[in-house]
C-alpha positions in Angstrom: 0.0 0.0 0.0 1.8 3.3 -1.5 1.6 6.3 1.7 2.5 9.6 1.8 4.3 11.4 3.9 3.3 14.8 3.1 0.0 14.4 1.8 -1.5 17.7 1.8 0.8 18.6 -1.0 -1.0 16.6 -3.3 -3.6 19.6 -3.7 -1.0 21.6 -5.7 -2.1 19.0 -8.7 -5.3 21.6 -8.6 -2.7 23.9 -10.3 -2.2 21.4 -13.4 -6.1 21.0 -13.3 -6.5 25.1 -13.7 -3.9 25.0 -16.3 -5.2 22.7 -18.8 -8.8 24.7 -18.1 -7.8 27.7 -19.3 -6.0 26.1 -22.0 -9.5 24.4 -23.1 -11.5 27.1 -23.0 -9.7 28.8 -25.6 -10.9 29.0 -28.9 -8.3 28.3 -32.2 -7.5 30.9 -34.1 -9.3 31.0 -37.2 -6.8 31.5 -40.4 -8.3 33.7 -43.3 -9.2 31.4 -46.2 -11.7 30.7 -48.8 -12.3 27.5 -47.2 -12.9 29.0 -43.8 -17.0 28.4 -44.8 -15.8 24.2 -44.1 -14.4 24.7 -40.9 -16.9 26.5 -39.5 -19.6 23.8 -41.2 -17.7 21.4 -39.3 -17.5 22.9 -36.3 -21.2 23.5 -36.0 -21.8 19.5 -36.7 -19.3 18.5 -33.5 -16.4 17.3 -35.8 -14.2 20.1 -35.2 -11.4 18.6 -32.6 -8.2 20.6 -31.1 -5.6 18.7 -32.1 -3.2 16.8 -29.6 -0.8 19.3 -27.8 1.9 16.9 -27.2 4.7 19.5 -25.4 1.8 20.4 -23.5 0.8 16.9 -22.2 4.3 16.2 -21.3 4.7 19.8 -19.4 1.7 18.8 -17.4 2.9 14.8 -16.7 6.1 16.3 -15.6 4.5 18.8 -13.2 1.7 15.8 -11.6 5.4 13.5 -11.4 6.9 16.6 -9.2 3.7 17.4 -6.8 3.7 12.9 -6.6 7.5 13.1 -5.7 7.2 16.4 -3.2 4.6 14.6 -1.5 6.6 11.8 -0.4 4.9 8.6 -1.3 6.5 5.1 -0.3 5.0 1.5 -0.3 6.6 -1.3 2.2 9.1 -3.3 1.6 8.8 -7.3 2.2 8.3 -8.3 5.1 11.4 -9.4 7.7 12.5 -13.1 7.3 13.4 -13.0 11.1 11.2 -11.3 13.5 11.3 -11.1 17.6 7.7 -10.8 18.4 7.3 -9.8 22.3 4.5 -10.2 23.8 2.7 -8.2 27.0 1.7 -10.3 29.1 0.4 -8.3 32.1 -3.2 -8.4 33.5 -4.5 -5.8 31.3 -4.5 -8.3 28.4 -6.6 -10.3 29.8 -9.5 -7.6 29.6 -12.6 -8.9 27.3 -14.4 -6.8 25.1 -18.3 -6.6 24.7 -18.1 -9.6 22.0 -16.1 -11.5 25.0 -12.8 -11.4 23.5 -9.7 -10.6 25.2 -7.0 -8.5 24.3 -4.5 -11.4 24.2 -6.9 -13.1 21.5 -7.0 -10.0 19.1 -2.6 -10.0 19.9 -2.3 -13.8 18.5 -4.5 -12.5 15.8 -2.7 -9.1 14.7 0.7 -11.1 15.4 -0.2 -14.1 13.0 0.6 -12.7 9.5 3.9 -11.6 10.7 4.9 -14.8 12.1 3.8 -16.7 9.7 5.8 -14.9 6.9 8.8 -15.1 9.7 11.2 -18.0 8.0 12.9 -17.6 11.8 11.4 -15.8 15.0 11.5 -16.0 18.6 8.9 -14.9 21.1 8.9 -13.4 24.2 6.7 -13.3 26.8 6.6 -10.3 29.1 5.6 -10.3 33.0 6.5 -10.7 35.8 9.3 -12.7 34.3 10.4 -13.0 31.4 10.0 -16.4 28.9 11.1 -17.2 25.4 10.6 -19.3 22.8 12.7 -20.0 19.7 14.7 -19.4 17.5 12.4 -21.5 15.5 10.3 -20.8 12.2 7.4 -18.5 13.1 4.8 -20.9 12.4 6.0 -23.6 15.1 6.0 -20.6 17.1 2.0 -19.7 17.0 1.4 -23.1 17.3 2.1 -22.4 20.9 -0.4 -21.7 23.4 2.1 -20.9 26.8 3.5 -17.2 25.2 0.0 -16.2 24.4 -1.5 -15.8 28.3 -2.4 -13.2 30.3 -2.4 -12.2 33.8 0.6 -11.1 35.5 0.5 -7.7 37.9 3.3 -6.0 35.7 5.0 -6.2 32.2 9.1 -6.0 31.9 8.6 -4.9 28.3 12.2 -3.6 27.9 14.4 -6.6 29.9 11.7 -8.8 26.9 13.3 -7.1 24.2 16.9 -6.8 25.6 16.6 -11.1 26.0 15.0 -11.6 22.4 17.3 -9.0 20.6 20.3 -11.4 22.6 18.6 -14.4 21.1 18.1 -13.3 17.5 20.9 -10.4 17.2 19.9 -7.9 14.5 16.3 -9.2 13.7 13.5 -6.2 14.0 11.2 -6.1 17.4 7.7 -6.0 17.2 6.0 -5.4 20.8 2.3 -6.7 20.4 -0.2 -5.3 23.3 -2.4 -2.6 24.6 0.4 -0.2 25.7 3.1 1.3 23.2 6.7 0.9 25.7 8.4 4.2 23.1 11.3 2.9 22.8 13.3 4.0 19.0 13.4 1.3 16.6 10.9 -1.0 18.5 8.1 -1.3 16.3 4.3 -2.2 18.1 0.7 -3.6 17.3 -1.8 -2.3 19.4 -4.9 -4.4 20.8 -6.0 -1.9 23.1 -10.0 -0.5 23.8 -12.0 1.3 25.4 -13.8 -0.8 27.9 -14.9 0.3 31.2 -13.2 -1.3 34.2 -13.7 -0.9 38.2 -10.9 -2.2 40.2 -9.3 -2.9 44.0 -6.2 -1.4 43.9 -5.2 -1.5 47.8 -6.3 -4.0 50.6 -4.7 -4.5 53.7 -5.5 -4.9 57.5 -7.5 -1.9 57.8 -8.1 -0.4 54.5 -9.1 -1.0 50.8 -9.1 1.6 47.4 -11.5 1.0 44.6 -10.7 2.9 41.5 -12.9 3.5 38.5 -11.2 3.5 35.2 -14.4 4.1 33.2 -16.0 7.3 31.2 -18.8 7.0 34.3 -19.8 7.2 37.4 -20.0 3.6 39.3 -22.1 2.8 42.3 -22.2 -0.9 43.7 -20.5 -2.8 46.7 -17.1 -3.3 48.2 -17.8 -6.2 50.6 -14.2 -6.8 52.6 -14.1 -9.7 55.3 -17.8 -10.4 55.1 -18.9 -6.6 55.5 -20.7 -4.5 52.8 -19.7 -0.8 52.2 -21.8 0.8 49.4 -19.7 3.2 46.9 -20.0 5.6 44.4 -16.8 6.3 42.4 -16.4 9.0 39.7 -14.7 8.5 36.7 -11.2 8.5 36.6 -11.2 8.7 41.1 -10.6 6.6 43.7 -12.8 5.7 46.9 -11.7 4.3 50.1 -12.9 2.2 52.9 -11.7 2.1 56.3 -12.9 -0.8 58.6 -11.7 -2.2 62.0 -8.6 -4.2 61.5 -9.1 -7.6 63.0 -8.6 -11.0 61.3 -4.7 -11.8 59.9 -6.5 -12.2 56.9 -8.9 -10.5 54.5 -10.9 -11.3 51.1 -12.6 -8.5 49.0 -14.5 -8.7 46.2 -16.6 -5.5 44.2 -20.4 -6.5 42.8 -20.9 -6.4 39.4 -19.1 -7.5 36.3 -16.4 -5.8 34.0 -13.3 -5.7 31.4 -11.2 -7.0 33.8 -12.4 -9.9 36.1 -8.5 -9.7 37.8 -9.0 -6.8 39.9 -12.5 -7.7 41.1 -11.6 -9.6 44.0 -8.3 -9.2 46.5 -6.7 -11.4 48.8 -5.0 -10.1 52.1 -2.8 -12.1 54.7 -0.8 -10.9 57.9 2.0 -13.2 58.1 5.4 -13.6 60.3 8.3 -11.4 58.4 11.1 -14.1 58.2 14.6 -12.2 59.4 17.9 -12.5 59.0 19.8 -11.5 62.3 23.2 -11.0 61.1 24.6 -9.2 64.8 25.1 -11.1 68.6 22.6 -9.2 70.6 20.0 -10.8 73.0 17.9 -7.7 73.3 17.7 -7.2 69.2 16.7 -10.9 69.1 14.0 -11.0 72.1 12.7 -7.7 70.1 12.1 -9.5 67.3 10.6 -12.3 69.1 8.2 -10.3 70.7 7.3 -8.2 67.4 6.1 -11.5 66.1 9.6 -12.1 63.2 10.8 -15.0 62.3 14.6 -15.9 62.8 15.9 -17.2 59.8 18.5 -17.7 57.2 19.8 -14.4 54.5 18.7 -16.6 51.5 15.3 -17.1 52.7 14.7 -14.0 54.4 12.5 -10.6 53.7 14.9 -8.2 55.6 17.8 -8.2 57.7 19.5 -6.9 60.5 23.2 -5.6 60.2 25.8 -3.9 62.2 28.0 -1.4 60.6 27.8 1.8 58.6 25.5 1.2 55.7 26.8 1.2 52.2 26.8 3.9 49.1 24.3 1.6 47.1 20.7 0.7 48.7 20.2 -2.9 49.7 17.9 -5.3 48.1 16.5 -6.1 50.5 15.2 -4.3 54.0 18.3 -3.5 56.3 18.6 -2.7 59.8 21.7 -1.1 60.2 22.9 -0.6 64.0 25.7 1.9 63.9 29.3 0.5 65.1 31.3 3.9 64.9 30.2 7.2 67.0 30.9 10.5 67.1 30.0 11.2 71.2 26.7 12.1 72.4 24.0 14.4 71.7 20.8 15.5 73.2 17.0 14.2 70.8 15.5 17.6 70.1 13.9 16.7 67.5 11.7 13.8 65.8 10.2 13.7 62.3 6.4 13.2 62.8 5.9 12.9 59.1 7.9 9.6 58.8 6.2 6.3 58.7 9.4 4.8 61.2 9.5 7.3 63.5 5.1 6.9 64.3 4.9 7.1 68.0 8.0 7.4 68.8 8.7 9.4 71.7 12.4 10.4 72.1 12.5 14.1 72.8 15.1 14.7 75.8 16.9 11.4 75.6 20.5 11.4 75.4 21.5 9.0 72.4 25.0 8.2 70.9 25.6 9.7 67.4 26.6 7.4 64.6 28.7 8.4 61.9 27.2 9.8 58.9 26.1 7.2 56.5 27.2 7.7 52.3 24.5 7.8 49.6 21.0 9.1 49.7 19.8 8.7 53.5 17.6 11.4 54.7 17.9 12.2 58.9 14.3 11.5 60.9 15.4 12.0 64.4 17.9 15.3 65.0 20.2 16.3 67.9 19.7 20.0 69.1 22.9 20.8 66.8 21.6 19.8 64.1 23.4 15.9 63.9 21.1 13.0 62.6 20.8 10.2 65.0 18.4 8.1 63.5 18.4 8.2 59.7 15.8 6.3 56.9 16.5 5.3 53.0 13.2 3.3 51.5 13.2 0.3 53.6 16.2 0.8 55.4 16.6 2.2 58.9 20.1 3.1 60.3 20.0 3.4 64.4 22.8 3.9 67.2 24.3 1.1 68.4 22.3 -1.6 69.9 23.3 -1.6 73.5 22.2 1.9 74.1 19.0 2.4 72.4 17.8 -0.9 73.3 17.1 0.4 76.9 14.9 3.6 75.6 11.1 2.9 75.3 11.3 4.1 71.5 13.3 0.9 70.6 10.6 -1.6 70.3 8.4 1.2 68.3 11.0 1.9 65.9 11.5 -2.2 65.2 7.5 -2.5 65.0 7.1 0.8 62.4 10.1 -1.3 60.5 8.8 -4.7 60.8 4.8 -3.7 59.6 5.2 -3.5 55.7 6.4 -7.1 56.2 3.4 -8.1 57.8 1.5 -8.5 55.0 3.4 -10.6 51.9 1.4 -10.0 49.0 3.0 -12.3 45.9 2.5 -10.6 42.1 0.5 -12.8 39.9 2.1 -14.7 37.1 0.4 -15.1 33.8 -2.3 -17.0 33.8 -2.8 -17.3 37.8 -5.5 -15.6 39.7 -6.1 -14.2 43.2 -6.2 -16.3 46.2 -4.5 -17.6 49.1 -0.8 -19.1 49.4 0.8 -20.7 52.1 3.1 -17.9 52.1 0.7 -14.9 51.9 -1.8 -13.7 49.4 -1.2 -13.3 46.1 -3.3 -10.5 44.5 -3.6 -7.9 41.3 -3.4 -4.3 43.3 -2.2 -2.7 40.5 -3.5 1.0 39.5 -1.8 0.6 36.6 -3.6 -2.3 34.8 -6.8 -1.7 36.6 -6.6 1.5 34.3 -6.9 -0.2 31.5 -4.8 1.8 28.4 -6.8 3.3 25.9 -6.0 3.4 22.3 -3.0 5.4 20.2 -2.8 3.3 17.4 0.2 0.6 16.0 3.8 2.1 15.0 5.4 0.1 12.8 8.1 2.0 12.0 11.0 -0.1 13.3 9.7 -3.5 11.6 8.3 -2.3 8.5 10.5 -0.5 6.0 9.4 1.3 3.4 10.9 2.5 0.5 10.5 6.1 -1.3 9.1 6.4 -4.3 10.0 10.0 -4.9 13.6 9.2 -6.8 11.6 7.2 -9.6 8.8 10.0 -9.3 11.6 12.8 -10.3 13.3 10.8 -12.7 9.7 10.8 -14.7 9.1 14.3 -14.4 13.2 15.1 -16.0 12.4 13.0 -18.7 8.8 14.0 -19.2 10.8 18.0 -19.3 13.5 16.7 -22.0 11.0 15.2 -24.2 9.2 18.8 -24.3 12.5 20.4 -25.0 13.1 18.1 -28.1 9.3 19.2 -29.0 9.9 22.6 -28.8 13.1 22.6 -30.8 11.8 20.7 -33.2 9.2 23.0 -33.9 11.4 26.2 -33.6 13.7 24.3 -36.3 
């Protein structure tokens, strides 16, 4: 199919149209004769005809090549004979459309023809992780049913194409789903609508967040733990439910049916955060004991405990740091009441050693009256003064408990093709704003797996030799 680039310039052809107007409404001149009686009998019984003006016609096929070349036009090349196809794989796709079809059914559709004329392809699948297939030819490839499911709370588009580019080096990329990743030279399908979807997008002991992704208002029920909560959500806002915190764990579920069954029902569980104590203290240990945290080893845990100065780079996992190296001691004057880790903690007054300065980006939550941190936070990690002193203030065992409570609750991201539910480990739900809002539309960008080529050289070589043939006419008949 032949496209233009700059189509709008395709109106300046209304100038060769004008042209050849006034040149038809013009009458031949009539040449004195005694035979002029003929002509004009001739021309009264519709036989008279203006002859061919060929320097005329090739004047005006040269100027329709020009406008045709200035315009742009191109036409696609053949398709690739290798082809990475990845394919997005996160809950989103699995939204239905009015006629029941998912968005992962209309991507194995739109990717078909180009895997099928793939003599080699491999295809990824994007979630939570990431999975390939191939190199094979692209029709073993659709054969397949495991790339081509839905589900999983997020999408690693770009680690998908970094791993398929490292399996087929140098073949084009074609991302097929409902939300363009804009990365240059990645070309992309688009199976995205424009259905309306209601979602849970928090839960937890005490709380829950509906949001409505729809063009409307929504009113129904949010019924968590067995309780019903009627709410009315505008488009495009969130509501929120409170409730008394109780039971370790919670199910919730919204009334009604939509796109995206997924985020319809939520799963919550309060569990035991498992904890690596990597420091000899008996108070630290008892602590954690009390605060309900499982002692265990670094390659199972889900945070640990550390003495020393922290690093430059953030850990990967939650650290307690208890400082090893002072700088004297310093009077609290000041605690942060906007931090999460320092709710309820009540230090004002208490003398407190004053660890040295940690590198990278920490930020100080509890101050001496000179202005020193004692207590400073980074994400997850909490960096106190050493263990033997603090241990004996009051503000210890808060300061482990404000740590230890995102823990609690161990919510595990669904893979494609799972659901919500219960695990012996915690809960594994959607709780994703993100896919809930379902993306909308911007149409495909094939750019980076489609070539084209220009037509506009050939286009110009037409209109020079259309121009050289009228020069020969016109010399011909000045000679």
């Amino acid at each position: 199919m032949v496209t233009f680039e700059r189509p709008e310039l395709l109106s300046l052809g209304l100038l060769l149209g004008w042209v050849y107007w006034i040149y038809a409404r013009q009458r031949p001149p009539l040449v004195p004769a005694a035979g002029v009686w003929l002509l004009q009998k001739g021309g009264a019984r519709g036989r008279h005809r203006r002859r061919l003006d060929l320097r005329l016609a090739l004047l005006l096929l040269a100027g329709a090549f020009t406008v045709l070349a200035l315009a742009g036009p191109s036409r696609p090349q053949d398709r690739p004979g290798e082809l990475v196809v990845v394919v997005d794989a996160s809950a989103s796709m699995a939204a239905r459309d009015a006629a029941g079809k998912s968005r992962m059914e209309r991507a194995r559709e739109r990717a078909r023809p180009w895997l099928q004329a793939a003599e080699r392809a491999v295809v990824v699948r994007a979630g939570v992780e990431v999975r390939t297939w191939g190199p094979a030819s692209g029709e073993a490839l659709l054969a397949r049913a495991e790339p081509w499911t839905a589900g999983a709370s997020s999408a690693k588009l770009e680690a998908a194409i970094q791993e398929g580019r490292r399996l087929l080096p140098g073949a084009p990329v074609l991302v097929v789903g409902d939300a363009d990743p804009g990365i240059e030279g990645v070309a992309f399908l688009e199976v995205a609508g424009n259905e309306a979807n209601v979602g849970i997008t928090a839960l937890t002991g005490g709380f829950a967040a509906v949001y409505n992704a729809g063009p409307t208002p929504w009113q129904g029920e949010l019924t968590v733990g067995g309780a019903r909560r009627s709410l009315s959500v505008p488009p495009g806002r969130f509501a929120t439910a409170t409730f008394e915190r109780g039971a370790a764990r919670l199910e919730a579920a919204l009334s009604g049916d939509d796109a995206l069954a997924l985020d319809q029902r939520a799963f919550w569980r309060e569990g035991r955060p498992r904890v690596a104590l990597e420091l000899e203290d008996e108070a630290v240990a008892r602590a954690l004991a009390v605060l309900g945290a499982q002692r265990t080893r670094r390659a199972a845990a889900d945070a640990r405990v550390v003495a020393g100065t922290p690093p430059h780079e953030p850990a990967e996992l939650p650290t307690l740091y208890f400082a090893t190296e002072t700088q004297g001691e310093a009077l609290v004057s000041d605690v942060d009441p906007t931090h999460p880790l320092t709710r309820g903690v009540e230090l004002q007054g208490q003398r407190l050693p004053v660890p040295a300065p940690p590198p990278g980006g920490w930020r100080a939550i509890v101050h001496a009256a000179d202005g020193r941190g004692l207590v400073y936070a980074r994400g997850g990690e909490l960096y106190l003064p050493p263990a033997q002193a603090l241990a004996q203030q009051p503000a210890f065992i808060v300061l482990l408990y404000n740590w230890l409570e995102p823990l609690r609750a161990k919510p595990a991201p669904l893979r494609a093709g799972e659901r919500p539910g219960f695990t012996p480990a915690g809960a594994r739900s959607l709780l994703s704003y993100a896919e809930t809002n379902l993306p909308r539309p911007r149409g495909d960008r094939l750019d980076g797996v489609l070539d084209r080529r220009s037509l506009a050289p050939w286009l110009a070589l037409l209109a020079a030799l259309a121009l050289v043939g009228a020069d020969r006419l016109r010399r011909q008949a000045v000679g």
